[in-house]
C-alpha positions in Angstrom: -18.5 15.6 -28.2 -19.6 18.1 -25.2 -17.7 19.0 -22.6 -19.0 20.7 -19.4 -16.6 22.2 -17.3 -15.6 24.8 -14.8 -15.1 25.3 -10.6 -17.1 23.0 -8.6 -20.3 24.2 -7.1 -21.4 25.7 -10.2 -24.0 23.1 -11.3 -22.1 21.1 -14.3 -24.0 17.9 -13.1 -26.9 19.6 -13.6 -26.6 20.8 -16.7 -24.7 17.5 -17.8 -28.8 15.8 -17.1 -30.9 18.8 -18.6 -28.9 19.2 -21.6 -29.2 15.2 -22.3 -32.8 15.2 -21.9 -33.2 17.9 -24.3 -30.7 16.0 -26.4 -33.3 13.1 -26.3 -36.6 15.2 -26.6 -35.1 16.0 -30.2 -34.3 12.9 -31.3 -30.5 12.3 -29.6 -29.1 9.7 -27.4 -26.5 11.5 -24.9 -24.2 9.3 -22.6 -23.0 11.4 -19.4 -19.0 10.7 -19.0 -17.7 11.2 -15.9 -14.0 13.7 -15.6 -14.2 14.5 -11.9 -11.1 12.2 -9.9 -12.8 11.4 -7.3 -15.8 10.5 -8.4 -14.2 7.8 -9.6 -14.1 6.0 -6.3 -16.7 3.7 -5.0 -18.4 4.6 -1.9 -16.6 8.1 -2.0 -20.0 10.1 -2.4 -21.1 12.4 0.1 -17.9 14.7 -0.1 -17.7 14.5 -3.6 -21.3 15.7 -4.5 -21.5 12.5 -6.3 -25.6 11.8 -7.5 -26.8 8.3 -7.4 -27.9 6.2 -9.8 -31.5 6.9 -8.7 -30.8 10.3 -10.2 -29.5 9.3 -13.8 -33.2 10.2 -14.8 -32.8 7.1 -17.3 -29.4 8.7 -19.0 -26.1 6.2 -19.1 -23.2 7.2 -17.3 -20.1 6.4 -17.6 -17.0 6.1 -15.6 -18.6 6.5 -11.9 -17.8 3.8 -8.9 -15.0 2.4 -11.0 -12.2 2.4 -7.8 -11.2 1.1 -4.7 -10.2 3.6 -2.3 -7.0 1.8 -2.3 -6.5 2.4 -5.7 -4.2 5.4 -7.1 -6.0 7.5 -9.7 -4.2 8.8 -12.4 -4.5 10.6 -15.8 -2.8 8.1 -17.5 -4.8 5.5 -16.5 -7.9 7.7 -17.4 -7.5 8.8 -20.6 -7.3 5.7 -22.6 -10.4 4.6 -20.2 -12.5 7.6 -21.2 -11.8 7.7 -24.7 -12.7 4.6 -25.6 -16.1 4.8 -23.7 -16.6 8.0 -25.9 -15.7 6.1 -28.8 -18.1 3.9 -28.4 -20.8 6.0 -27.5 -20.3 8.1 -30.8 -20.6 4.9 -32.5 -23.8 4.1 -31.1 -25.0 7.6 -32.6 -25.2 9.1 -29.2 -23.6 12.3 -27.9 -20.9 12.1 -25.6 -21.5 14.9 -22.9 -17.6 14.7 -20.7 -18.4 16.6 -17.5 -15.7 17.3 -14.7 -13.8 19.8 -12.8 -10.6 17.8 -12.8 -8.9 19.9 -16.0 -5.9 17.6 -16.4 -8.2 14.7 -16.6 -10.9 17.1 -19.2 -7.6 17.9 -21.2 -6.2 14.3 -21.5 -9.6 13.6 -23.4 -10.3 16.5 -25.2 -7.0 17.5 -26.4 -4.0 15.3 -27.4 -2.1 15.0 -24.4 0.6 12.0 -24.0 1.9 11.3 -20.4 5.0 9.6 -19.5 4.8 6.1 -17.9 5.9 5.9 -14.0 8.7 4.3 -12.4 7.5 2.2 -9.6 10.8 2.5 -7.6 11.5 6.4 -8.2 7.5 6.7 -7.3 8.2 4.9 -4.1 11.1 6.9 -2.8 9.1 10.4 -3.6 6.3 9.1 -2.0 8.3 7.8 1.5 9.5 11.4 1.2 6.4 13.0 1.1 5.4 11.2 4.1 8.4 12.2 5.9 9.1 15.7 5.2 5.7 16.7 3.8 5.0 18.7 0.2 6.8 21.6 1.3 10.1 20.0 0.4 8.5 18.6 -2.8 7.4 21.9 -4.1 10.6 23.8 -3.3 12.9 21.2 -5.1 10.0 21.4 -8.3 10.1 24.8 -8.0 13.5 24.9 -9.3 13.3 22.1 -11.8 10.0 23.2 -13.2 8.5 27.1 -12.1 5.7 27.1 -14.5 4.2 23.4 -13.5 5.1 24.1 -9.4 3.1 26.9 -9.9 -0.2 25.6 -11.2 0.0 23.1 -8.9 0.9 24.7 -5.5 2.7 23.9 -2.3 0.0 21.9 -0.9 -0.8 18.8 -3.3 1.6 16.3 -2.2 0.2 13.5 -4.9 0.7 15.8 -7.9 4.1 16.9 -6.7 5.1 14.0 -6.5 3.8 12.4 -10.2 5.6 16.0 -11.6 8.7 15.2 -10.1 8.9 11.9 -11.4 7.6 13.1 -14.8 11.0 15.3 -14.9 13.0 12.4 -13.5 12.3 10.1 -16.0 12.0 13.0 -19.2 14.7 15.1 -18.3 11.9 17.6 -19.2 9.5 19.9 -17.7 6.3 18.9 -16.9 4.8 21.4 -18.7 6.4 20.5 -22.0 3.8 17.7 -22.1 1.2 20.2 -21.8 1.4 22.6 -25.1 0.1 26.4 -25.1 -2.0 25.2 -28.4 -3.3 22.0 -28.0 -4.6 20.0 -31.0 -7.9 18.6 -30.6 -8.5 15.0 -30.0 -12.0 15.2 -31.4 -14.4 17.7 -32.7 -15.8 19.4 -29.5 -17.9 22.0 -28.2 -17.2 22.8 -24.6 -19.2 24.9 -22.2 -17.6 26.8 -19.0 -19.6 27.5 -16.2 -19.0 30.4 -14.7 -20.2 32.4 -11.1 -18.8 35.4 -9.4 -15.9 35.0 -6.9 -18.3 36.1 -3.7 -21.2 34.0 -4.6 -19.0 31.3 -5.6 -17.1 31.4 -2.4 -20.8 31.6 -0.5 -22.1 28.4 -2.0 -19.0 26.4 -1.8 -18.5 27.1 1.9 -22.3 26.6 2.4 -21.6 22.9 0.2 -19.0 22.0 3.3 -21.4 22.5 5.8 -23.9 20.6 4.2 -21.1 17.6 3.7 -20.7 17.2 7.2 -24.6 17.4 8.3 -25.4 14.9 5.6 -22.7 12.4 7.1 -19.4 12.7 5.7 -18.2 11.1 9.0 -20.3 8.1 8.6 -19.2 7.4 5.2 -15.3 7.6 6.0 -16.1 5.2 8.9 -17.2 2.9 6.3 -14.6 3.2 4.1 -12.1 2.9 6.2 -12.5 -1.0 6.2 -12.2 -0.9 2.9 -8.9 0.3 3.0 -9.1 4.5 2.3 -6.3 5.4 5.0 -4.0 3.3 3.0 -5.5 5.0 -0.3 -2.8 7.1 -2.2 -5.2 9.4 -4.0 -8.1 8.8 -2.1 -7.2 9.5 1.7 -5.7 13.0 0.5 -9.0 14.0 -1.2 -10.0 17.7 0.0 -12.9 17.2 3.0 -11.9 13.7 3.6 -8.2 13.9 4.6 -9.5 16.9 6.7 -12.4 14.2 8.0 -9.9 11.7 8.5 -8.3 14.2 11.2 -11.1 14.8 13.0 -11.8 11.0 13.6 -8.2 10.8 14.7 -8.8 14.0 17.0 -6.3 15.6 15.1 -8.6 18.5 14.3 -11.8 20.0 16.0 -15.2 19.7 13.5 -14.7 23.5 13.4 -11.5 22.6 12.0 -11.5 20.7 9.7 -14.6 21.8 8.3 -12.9 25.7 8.4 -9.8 23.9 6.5 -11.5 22.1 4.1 -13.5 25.1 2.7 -10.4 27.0 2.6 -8.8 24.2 0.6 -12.1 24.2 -1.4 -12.1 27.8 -2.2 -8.5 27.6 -3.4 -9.1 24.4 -5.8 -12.1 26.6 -7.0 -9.5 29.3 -8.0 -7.4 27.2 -10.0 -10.2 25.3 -12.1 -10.5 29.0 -13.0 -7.3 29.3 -13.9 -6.8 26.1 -15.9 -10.2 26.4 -18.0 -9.8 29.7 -18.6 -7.0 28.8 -21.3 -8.9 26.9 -22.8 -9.7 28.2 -26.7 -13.1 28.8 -28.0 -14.8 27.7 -24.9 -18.3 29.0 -24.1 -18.8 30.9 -21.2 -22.2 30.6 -19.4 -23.7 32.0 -15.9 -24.2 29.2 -13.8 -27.5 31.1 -12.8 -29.0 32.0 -16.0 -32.8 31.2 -16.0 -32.4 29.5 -19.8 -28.9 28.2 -19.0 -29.6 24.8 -20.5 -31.5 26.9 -23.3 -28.4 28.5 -23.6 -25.7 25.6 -23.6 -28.2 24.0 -26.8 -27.6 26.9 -28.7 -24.0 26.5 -28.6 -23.5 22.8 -29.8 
């Protein structure tokens, strides 16, 4: 199995393609698996640089347009979902190739991660909470019951707050205990980090916002919207849609909200950083390199 990971904007998709048709020119099936959230959701495309099937270049993927905006994504759903596709793609004699910015959702596949069930009641309160008092309460009181996992996943990201705080609820046990300092492998794996420097990363991620908006971001909330994504849990919180939501409720200028989603970009940049960096034996590339997919061969 390959995995392809790293902060967004640093070209995993298109590395996920080129490496799989060099995969084929030698004589190897590859199956592209899909471990970014929200790309998980039908019709959720534009602000989540999702390609289109027009672009698969013939390869299979896996895992894409699987949602309604109404449903709740979650890891626990995910992994069993993703490991038996790349269970059966190994048995077909094909190479899985897992690409994704989403680390929790990477890790539950790669490594042998359980997660706890949920509690439909005790989810319900901490999410009528949320909505009340925002995730500034949420954080402060997981702050105290859990530093390390409050930490890695800031004051800001009401959803995970509110899955950690049920996680200690119903364990009695950090979140983080579920997520070991030496995981064991799931599978044999080779995975490849893509890596950019901070003020080039920050350029082209700011310049990806822009580009969001001018290629109809607005247009495509409108459309979901029927569908259902204001009442989404996971979906309507989504970074450059929530903020898209406010401008179509004239909660927020464009400048805004796109000024606040590249903020919130930049920061959710940082800590994909920070989570793959602990990965062990990962391969670190340049997301620029002229013989990058060169490169990523040499390593499998």
């Amino acid at each position: 199995m390959v995995a392809i990971v790293g902060p967004t904007g640093t070209g995993k998709t298109d590395l996920s393609l080129a490496l799989a048709e060099r995969l084929l020119a030698d004589g190897r099936g590859a199956e592209i698996v899909n471990a970014d959230a929200m790309q998980l959701y039908r019709g959720m495309d534009i602000g989540t640089a999702k390609i289109g099937q027009g672009e698969w270049r013939g390869i299979p993927h896996h895992l894409f347009d699987v949602l309604d905006v109404t449903d709740e994504a979650t890891v626990a759903r995910y992994q069993p979902e993703a490991r038996a596709t790349i269970t059966g793609i190994l048995d077909r004699g094909n190479v899985p190739i897992l690409v994704g910015g989403s680390g929790l959702y990477v890790s539950s596949v790669i490594y042998d991660f359980r997660f706890p069930g949920t509690d439909p009641e005790l989810r319900a309160q901490l999410e009528a909470e949320l909505t009340a008092h925002g995730p500034g309460m949420l954080y402060r009181r997981l702050l105290d019951a859990d530093p390390a996992a409050a930490a890695n996943i800031g004051p800001s990201n009401g959803r995970r707050l509110v899955r950690a705080l049920e996680v200690v609820a119903l364990t009695g046990e950090p979140v983080s205990a579920s997520l070991p300092d030496e995981p064991v492998p799931w599978r044999p794996s080779t995975i490849i980090g893509l890596a950019a420097p901070r003020d080039e990363l920050t350029a082209r991620l700011d310049a990806r916002v822009e580009r969001m908006w001018e290629a109809g971001l607005l247009d495509e909330i409108e459309a979901l919207i029927p569908l259902g994504l204001e009442r989404g849990v996971t979906a309507s919180r989504a970074i450059g849609y929530a903020q898209a939501l406010a401008e179509l409720r004239g909660e927020l200028t464009r400048a805004e909200a796109i000024a606040q989603t590249q903020q919130l970009t930049r920061r959710y940049a940082r800590r994909q950083v920070s989570w793959f960096k602990r990965y062990p034996r990962i391969h670190w590339l340049d997301y620029d390199d002229e013989n990058l997919t060169a490169a990523a061969l040499g390593r499998l």
